[in-house]
Every structure is written in C-alpha cells, then in structure tokens.
N, C-alpha and C positions, 0 to 999 in steps of 0.2 A: 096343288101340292108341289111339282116340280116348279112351273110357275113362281110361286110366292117363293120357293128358295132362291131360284136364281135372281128374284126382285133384290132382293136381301144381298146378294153377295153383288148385284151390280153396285147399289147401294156404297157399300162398303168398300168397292175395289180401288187400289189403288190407278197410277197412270199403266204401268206395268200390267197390271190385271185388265185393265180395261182394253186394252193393246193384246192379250190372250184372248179375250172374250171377243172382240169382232175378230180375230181367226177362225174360231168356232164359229161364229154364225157365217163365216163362208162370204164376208164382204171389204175386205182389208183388198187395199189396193193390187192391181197384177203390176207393182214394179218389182223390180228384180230388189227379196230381202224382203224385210219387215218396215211398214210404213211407219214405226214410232219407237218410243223405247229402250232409243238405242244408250241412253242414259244407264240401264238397267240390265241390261243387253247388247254384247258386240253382236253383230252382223256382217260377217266380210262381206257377202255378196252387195250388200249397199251402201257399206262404208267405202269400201276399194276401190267404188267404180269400175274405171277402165283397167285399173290396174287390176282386181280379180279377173276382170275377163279376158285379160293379157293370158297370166296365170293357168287360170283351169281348161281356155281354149289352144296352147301349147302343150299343156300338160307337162310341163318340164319337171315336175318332183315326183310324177310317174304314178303317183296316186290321186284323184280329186280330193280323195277326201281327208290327204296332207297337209294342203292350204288352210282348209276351212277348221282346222283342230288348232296350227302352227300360232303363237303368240305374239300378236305386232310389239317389237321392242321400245317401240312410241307412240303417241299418239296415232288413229289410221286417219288423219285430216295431216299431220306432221309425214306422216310417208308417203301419202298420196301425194301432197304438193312435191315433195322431193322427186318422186315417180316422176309428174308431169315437168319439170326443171331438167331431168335427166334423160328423159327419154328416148329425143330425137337426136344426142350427141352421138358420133360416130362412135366412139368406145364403150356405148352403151351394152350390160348383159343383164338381160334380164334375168337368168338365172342367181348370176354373183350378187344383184340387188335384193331379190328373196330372202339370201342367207345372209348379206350383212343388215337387215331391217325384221326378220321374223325369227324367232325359234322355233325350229318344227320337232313337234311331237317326238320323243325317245321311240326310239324300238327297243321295247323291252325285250331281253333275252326270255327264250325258254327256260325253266328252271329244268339243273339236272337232274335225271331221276336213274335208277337203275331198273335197266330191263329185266336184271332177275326177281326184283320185285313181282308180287304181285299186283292186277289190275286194280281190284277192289281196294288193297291198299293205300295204293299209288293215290288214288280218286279221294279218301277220308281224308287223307292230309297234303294234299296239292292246292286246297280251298285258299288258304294264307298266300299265295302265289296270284291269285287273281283277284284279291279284295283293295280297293283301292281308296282314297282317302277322298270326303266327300266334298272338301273348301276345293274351291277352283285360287289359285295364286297369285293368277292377274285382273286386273278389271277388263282386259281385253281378251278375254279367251270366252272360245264358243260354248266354255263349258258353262249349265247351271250346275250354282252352286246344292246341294243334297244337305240335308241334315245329320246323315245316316254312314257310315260305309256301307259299299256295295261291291257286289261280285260282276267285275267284266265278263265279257265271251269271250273275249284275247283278242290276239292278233291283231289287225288296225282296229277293233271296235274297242275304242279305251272310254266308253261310259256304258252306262246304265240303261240296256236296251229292254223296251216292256213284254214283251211276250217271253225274248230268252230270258228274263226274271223269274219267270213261272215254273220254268219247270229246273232250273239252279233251286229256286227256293225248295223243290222237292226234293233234291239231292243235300242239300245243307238239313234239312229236317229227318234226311236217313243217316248224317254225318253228325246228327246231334250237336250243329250247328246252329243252336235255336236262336239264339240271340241275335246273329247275324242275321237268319232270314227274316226274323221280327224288324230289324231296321228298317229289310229292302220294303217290305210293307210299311212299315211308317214312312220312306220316301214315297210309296207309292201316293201316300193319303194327303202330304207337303204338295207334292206334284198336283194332285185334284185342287186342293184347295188352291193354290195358287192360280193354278189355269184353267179350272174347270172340266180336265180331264188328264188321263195319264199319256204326255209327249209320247212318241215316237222312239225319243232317248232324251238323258240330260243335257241336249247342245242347243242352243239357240235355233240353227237353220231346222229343227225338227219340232217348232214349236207351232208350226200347222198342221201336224196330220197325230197320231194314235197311230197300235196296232191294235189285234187281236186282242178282245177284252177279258184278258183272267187276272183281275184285279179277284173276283169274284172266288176264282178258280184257287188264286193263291189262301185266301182267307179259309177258303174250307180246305185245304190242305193245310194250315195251321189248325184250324179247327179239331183235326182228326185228331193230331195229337194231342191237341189244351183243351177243347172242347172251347163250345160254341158261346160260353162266359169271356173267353178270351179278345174276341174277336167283333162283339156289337159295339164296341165304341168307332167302329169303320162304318158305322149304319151312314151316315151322316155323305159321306164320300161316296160309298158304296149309290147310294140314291143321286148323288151328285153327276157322275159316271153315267148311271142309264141316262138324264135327263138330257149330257151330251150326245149319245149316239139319236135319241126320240127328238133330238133338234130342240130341246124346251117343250116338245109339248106332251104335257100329262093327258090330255085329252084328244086323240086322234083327229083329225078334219075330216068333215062327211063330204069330201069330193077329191076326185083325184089330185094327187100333188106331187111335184118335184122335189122335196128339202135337199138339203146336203147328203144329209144319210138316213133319212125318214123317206122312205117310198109308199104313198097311199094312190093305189088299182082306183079303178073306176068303178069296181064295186064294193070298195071300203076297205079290201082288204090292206094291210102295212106290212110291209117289212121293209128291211134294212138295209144299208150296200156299203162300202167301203168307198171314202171319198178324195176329190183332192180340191184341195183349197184355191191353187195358183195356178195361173195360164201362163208360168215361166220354167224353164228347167231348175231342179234340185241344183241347191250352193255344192252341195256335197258330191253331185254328178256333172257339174255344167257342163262341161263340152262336150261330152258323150250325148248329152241328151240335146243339144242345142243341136248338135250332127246330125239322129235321128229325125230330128224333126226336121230338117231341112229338105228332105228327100218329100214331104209333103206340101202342099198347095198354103200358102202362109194361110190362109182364111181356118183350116184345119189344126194348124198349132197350137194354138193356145187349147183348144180340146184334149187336147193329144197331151200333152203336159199335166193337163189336170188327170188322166185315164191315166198317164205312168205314175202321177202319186199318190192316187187311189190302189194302183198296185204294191205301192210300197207300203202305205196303213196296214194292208194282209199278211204283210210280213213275208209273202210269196213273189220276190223280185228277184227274175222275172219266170214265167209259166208261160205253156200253150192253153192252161188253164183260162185264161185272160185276153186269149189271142181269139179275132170274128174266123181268121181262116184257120185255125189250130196251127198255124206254123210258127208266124212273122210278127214280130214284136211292132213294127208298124200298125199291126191291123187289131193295136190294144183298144177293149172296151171297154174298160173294168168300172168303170158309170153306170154302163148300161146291164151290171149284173147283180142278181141277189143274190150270196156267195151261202155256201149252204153251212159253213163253217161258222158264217157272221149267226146268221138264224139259231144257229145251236148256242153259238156261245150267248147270244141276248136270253135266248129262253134259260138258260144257267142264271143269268143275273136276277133273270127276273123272281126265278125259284129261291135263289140264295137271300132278296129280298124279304120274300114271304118269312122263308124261316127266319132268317134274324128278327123281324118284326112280331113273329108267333111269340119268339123266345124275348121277347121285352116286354109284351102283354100286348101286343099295339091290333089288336082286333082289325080295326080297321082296314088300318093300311096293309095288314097281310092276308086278308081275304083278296082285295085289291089286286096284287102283286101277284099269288097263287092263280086270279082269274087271268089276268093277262099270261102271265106262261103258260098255262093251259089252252088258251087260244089262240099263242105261239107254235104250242106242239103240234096243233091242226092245222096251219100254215102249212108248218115244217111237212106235213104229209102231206098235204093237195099239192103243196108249186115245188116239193124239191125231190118227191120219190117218182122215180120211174120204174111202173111194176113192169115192162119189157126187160127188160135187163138185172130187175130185184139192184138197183143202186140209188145212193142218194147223190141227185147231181144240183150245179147251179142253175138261175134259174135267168134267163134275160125276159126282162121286165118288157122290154119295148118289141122285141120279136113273140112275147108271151109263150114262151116253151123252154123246154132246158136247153143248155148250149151244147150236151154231147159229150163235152169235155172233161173223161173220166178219171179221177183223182183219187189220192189217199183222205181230200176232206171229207170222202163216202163216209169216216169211222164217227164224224164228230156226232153228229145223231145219237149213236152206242156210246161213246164217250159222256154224254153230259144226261144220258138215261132217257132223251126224248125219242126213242125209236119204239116199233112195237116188236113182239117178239119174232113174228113170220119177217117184218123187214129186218131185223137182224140174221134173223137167220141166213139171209139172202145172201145181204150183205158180207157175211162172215163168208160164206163160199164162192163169191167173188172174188176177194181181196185173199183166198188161199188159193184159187186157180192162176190169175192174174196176175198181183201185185206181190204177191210172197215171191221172194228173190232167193239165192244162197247166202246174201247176206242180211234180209229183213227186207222190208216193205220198201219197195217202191215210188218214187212220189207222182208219176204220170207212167203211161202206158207209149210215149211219144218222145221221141229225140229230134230236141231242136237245138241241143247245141247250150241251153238255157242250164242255168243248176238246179232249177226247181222243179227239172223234167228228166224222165228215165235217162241215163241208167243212176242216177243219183238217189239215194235214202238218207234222211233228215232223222235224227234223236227227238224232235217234236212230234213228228209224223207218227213216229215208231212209237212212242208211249201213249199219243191219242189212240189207235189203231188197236194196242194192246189192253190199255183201260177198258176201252168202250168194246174189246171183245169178252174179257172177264166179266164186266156188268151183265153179259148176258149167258153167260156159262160155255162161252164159246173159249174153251180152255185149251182145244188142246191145238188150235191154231195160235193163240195167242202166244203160249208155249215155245212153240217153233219157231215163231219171229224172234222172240225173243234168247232163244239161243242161238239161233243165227248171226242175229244183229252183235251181239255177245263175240261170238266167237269171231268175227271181223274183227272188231274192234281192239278185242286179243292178241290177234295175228298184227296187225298196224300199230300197235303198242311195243311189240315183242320186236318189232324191225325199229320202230322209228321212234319208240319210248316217247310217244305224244300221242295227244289227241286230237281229232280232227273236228271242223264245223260239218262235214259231210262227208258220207263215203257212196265209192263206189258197188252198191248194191247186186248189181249183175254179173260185172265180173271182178271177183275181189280181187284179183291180182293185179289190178287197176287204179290207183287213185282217183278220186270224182275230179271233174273239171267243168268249163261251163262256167255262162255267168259274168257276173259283174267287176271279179275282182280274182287271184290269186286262191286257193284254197288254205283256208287261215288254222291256224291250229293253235288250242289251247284248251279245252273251248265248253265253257261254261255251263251252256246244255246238254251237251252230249255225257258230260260228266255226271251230271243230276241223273239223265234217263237211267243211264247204266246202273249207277249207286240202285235206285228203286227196282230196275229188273232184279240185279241181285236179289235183294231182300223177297220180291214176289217168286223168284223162282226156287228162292230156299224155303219158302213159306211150303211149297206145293213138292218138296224134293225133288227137284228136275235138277240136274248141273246142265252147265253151258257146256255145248260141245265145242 
C-alpha cells in the first residue's frame, strides 16, 4: 500500500524531489548543506563554503539564523570568489563584506496596538500583521517558495513553522479566518507532495528533519467546523505523511531493526522516535553547535549532531527531557528515545486515517488503519505508562525503561483520546499537584537554564494539557490552567501590549528566558491557544481571572 505509493512518486519525481527523498531515507551525504539541488534550492551552508563558516563561527550578525535567511546580492559562486580574492588583504572586514554582498532579513516592527484594548480583541485582528506573502523574491533565498499565504510565529521565525501551524490554524478558525487556515493546510499538502513530508519550516537548511505530526491534527480541526467532506481530498498526503515517519514500510519487519524513525524491539514490537539526518551541525545553529560539540571526543560528533537534530524534529529545543544525565545538553540522546508525544501523535494519524477511509467507503484500508492505532494504543500503555507514579513518560529503547524525565508531554495520551480513564485520571492529578504553576502548566519539573524546561510554560503545552484534560472530564483542572495561563498573558499584554513565544510560568513577575535565542514576541501560537481558551472557557462560564 505505502510501498506502491512511494514507487509511484519516486517514479515521477523530479531532480529536486529526488534530492527530498534520499533525505528521508536518512542517506544523503554528511557534508555540510545539501548534496544536490542546489539549482532549485539555495544552500548557504554549501554554497558559502569557507565563507559561511567564517560568518556563523564569529557570529558577527549576532543571530545564526540571520545569515542563513539574508539574500546573496550575486551569484554565491560570484561572492565566494570575491570572499576568497579579499580575504587575506590587510583591510579586510568581514563584517562590512556581509553587508555590501547580502541583504539581511527586515526586522519587522511590532505592530501598534493599544493597551486599553482588550486581549481577545487585540488576538481577532492582529492575524493580518503576521500573514506573509508565500513567493520567495530571489532565486537565492533559503526561502521555499508556498502556494498559499501563511501565518508566521514573529520575531526571527519569518516562515512557516509545522507544528506552531497547528495550533495558529486553531486560532484563525476561532477568528473565522477560514480561508486563511485552509491555505496553511493546502501548503501543508504542496509541502508533502513535494518532499514527501511536511519540513520542519519553508527554508531550505530544514529540509532534513519534520516536527511534531498534526498535519492530522490540523485537518480534524478544520474538520470540526466543515465537517469531514471537507477535508478527504488530504487522504492522499495524509497517508503520504505516515508512510514517512513508518520509513516506507506498510508492513512492519519481523526482527528487530534500527530505521530512522521506525524502531522495531526484538519482539516485534515498533514504535517511533524523532530523528536526525546529518552528522554536521544545523546551517541555522553553526557555531553554537560546532562549540558543543567540540567539548566531546571527535569519534562522538557526528552522533551528537544527529541527537541535537532529532531534538529539533520535536520541536522541543532544547529539554532535560532529552538529556541521559537530566542536566547537560552534552549528554543529548534523543535517537535513543521513544518520545511519548511521537506515539500519541502517530496513533492520532493512524485513527484519522481509519475515519477518512470509513468516510469514502474504502472498507479496507480503514479497518487496516483503525487495527494499527489500536495496537498503537497498546504500545502506548506497556512502554510509556508508569503505574509508580500514574504518568505517561518516554521510553529509551536501548536501556528498555523510561528515562524518568517528567514532562508536560504526560498530556498527549488525553489529548489524542489514547489514554484509559484510571490513567487519566492519574495523570490529571499529577499535572495539578506538579505542573499547574500561577501562570498554567509547566513544561519540566527541572531548571537547567534551557526554554523548554521549568520555570518556562509553552501555549502548545498548555492547550495539549488542557484538551486532553477536557476529553476526559477532568474540568475543573483544565479550567484553572486555563485561566491562569489567561490571566498572565493579560497581565504581559496590559504592560507590554505584545505577545510572547513563552512565559514565565512560576513566577509571573518574570519574563521566561533560557535557550536558544532572545525571547521572541509576536507570536503566532500563543495567539491561537488563547483565542480557543476564550471560546472553551465561555462555553463553560468560567472568566479568566
């Protein structure tokens, strides 16, 4: 079944596609950049050469991921020579050569808004401030080109990121924005078709890894509102999509195996992991990661590279969730784990399969589908629940036990309805002793310094958390979070008339910090979650305090 599709589209693909497709299969060379393509496709990191790694290992434009957006104003074969002609003269600056040879990316202003506004206001029509035009300008820009306009997250992420898609489209379909989040799903389905899976974002350096798969997730959130006629012409993609994370195969292998992101035990059992393609550092991170890794034995590098970009497919960069000693970003495994987040959300696709397949008449294929999520869900309870503690944790395959490492992905289980009711319930009073903050959920129990670890709360977190506690009538923690989370984000509106990628959960009087990058505001998701609290918490008369 998967099989003969993918025969079909190798079939068909162009050089481009084909240049997608060995990324996916996890065999495209470890030089630094993409080994082909580049016809169809800029690449700074292997166009630039020496000149990118001039660049990103000074960091003189103070962000990585400035260069790799910034537009060569020439050919990069026409500025690399120049580069190398210029280099070793005495008067040489590297920096003054960046800025007469590249355009770098706008800083777009914040749009003004007034604080006496209200929030929910502010949120219906602030959408038009962050939809951006889908043609890329240059033939040298990292951007792909989209069919579609789309909703950025802001701040430096000026494309089309997959996971924060999912839950903005939630918020555009509570803003009666339908048409808009209809696009970002027909980008989504351009995206599949074209590479065989939904990137990471629309930029070239992301066209080896995916996140978090709610392509699924999105569709039955349009679904809700248009109903489920709306949305089978995605069957096609939708099945495309599993056949990437199952690695191609429709039919499990009866001994144990390694794939990329298909893990089959030794007693047949599969599941799935989050992976990285490359044994080089991110275009988008170079020097940062080339540093980390430096502090290790070179024999371990290229591992180590491949483990930071499996951490970034999760969307969760970076975590102690990820970490073997829960501290040190050095001591990333994210290869070696079955993320319990991945599991929930595969047994979602698999279920959303069944039904689209029920609902076209196709017998077959969604008894098929319906079997396999069902013996997903059984997975999900033998390698990821721990009745000591009543939480769902991840799972390391090669130590065979969970890692310990207790997270807000506990919720995904209740979120995608694969939990039973005694582990929800557990669950739910965990993540209210625990993880409930004064400003919403938590995303780790651990401070390392990281953004995707206490005292920081995430608007994805917070709406999985809250979903998958409503699925099981655990109301009135849901409740809580949710006016909490509210009432921050009110308070940080009402001071600084923006929105943030993250807040400080713990202590609100705090901004979140941590991390990779600056704390960005604008910010796409956070926007979406909020819009839907609204709506669920007026549905139930609760106000935000």
């Amino acid at each position: 079944m998967i099989k003969n599709y993918w025969r079909e589209r190798c079939k068909k693909a162009t050089a481009r596609k084909w240049t997608a497709l060995i990324l996916i299969a996890g065999v495209a060379g470890h030089a630094s950049g993409e080994s082909s393509g580049h016809a169809e496709q800029y690449h700074p990191d292997a166009e630039l050469g020496e000149l990118f790694i001039q660049v990103q290992t000074t960091k003189i434009l103070g962000d990585y991921k400035t260069f790799v957006d910034a537009i060569p104003n020439s050919s990069p074969e026409a500025i690399l020579q120049k580069y190398n002609q210029q280099k070793d003269t005495a008067d040489f600056d590297l920096n003054q050569f960046v800025l007469a040879n590249f355009t770098l990316p706008e800083k777009v202003q914040a749009a003004a808004v007034s604080h006496e506004s209200e929030l929910k206001t502010h949120l219906d029509n602030h959408w038009g401030n962050l939809v951006r035009d889908p043609q890329k300008k240059s033939n040298y820009s990292s951007l792909v080109a989209l069919p579609h306009p789309y909703v950025v997250p802001g701040g430096r992420f000026r494309e089309m990121f997959y996971w924060d898609s999912y839950f903005t489209i939630v918020g555009l379909l509570e803003s009666d924005e339908d048409a808009l989040a209809r696009g970002m799903i027909d980008n989504f389905a351009y995206m599949i078709d074209e590479f065989g899976f939904v990137p990471n974002g629309n930029r070239s350096y992301f066209l080896s890894r995916s996140q978090p798969p709610l392509f699924a997730a999105s569709l039955l959130a349009y679904a809700d509102k248009h109903g489920m006629d709306s949305v089978v012409s995605y069957l096609p993609q939708l099945e495309a999509e599993y056949g990437y994370w199952m690695d191609g195969n429709d039919e499990i292998p009866n001994k144990a195996t390694h794939g990329r992101h298909l893990i089959v035990l030794e007693n047949g059992d599969y599941l799935n992991r989050y992976a990285g393609a490359k044994e080089v550092p991110r275009a988008e991170a170079y020097g940062k990661e080339l540093r980390w890794a430096s502090a290790l034995p070179e024999a371990q590098r290229g591992d180590y590279h491949r483990h930071l970009r499996a951490v970034c497919e999760s969307g969760w960069d970076f975590s102690s969730r990820w970490f073997k000693d829960g501290v040190n970003k050095s001591t990333t495994h994210a290869m070696d784990i079955i993320p319990v987040d991945l599991t929930s959300l595969l047994f979602q696709l698999e279920h959303t399969l069944g039904l689209l397949f029920e609902h076209v008449g196709n017998t077959e294929k969604s008894k098929h589908y319906f079997a396999v999520a069902e013996r997903r869900k059984s997975l999900l309870h033998k390698y990821h629940f721990d009745k000591k503690t009543g939480t769902y944790q991840d799972y390391d395959f090669k130590l065979k036990q969970h890692t310990g490492r207790l997270s807000m992905a506990m919720a995904y289980p209740l979120y995608v309805g694969a939990a039973t009711d005694t582990a929800a319930k557990r669950v739910s009073d965990y993540l209210a002793q625990h993880f409930l903050m004064p400003g919403g959920f938590v995303s780790t129990l651990v401070e390392t310094g990281e953004q995707w670890d206490y005292p920081n709360g995430w608007a994805p977190l917070q709406y999985i958390g809250v979903k998958g506690l409503l699925n099981y009538q655990q109301n009135d923690v849901a409740h809580e979070a949710m006016s909490r989370w509210l009432a921050l984000n009110e308070k940080v509106y009402k001071a600084e008339g923006k929105m943030m990628e993250k807040y400080n959960v713990v202590d609100t009087t705090l901004k979140a910090g941590g991390g990779e990058y600056p704390t960005q505001d604008g910010f796409g998701w956070t926007n979406g979650v909020d819009l839907a609290f609204y709506r669920l918490l007026g549905k139930q008369q609760v106000s935000a305090k």
